[in-house]
C-alpha positions as CSV (number, residue, x, y, z in Angstrom):
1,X,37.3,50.8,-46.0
2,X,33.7,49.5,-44.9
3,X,33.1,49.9,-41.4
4,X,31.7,46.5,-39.7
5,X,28.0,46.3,-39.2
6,X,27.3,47.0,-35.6
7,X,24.1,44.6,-34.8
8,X,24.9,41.2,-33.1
9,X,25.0,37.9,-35.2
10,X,22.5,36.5,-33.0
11,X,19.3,38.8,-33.2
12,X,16.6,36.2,-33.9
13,X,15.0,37.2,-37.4
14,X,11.2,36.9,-36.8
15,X,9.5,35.1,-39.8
16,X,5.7,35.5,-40.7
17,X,3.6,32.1,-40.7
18,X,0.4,32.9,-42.6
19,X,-1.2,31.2,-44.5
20,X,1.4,30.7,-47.5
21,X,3.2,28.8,-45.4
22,X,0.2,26.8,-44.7
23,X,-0.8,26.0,-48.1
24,X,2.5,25.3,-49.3
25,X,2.9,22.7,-46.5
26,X,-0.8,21.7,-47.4
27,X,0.2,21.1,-51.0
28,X,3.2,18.9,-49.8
29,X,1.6,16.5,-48.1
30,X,-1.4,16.3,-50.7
31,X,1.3,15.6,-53.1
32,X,3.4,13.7,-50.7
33,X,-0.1,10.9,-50.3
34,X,-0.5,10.8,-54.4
35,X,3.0,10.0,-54.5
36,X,2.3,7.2,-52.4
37,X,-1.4,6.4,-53.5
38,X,0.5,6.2,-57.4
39,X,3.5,4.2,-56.2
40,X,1.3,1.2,-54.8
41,X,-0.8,1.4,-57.8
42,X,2.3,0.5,-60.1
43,X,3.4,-2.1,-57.4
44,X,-0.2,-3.4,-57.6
45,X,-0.3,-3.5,-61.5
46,X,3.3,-5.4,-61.7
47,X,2.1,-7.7,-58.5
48,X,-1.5,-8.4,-58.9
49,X,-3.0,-7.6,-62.8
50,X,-5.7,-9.7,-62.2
51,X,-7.1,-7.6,-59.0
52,X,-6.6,-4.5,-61.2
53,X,-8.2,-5.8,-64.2
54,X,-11.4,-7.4,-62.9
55,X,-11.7,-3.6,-61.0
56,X,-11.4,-2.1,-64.4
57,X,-13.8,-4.5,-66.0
58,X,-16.4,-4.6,-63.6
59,X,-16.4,-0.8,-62.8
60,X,-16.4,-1.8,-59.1
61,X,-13.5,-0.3,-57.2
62,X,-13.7,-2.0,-53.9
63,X,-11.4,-5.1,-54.4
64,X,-8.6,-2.4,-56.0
65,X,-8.8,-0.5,-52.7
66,X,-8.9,-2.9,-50.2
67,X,-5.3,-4.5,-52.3
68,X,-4.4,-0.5,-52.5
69,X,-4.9,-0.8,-48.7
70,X,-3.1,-4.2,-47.9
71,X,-0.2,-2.9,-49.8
72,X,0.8,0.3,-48.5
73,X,-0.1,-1.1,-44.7
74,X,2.4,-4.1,-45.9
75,X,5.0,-1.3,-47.0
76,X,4.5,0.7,-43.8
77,X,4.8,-2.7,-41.5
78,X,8.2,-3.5,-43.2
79,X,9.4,0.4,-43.0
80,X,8.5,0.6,-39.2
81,X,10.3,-3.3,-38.9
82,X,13.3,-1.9,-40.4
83,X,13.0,1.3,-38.1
């Protein structure tokens, strides 16, 4: 028979935080913002094409941000409404 362990179930187990934790919490939220950044850039594509395409065409990037922008402040009004 094994005897029972002798320490106490609640002796705090004291975890390092260095910087793997950081950089895996880093990489989270970096990925966490493209995830977002991508998502509105499908919902742009399916709700304005023509934004996106004179964007492409011209080369200038400014009118795809500022509907980039509009969108995921629209998405994040509604979320916070439904909150």
């Amino acid at each position: 028979m094994i005897p029972p362990q002798s320490l106490p179930m609640d002796v705090p187990i004291q975890r390092k935080s260095g910087l793997g934790s950081f950089s895996f919490s880093l990489v989270g939220v970096v990925g966490l913002l493209a995830l977002i950044i991508a998502g509105a850039t499908v919902w742009l594509l399916l709700t304005d094409p023509v934004t996106v395409a004179e964007s492409v065409d011209s080369g200038e990037v400014t009118p795809l941000v500022r509907s980039l922008a509009g969108s995921i402040y629209a998405a994040l009004v509604q979320l916070l409404k439904y909150l």
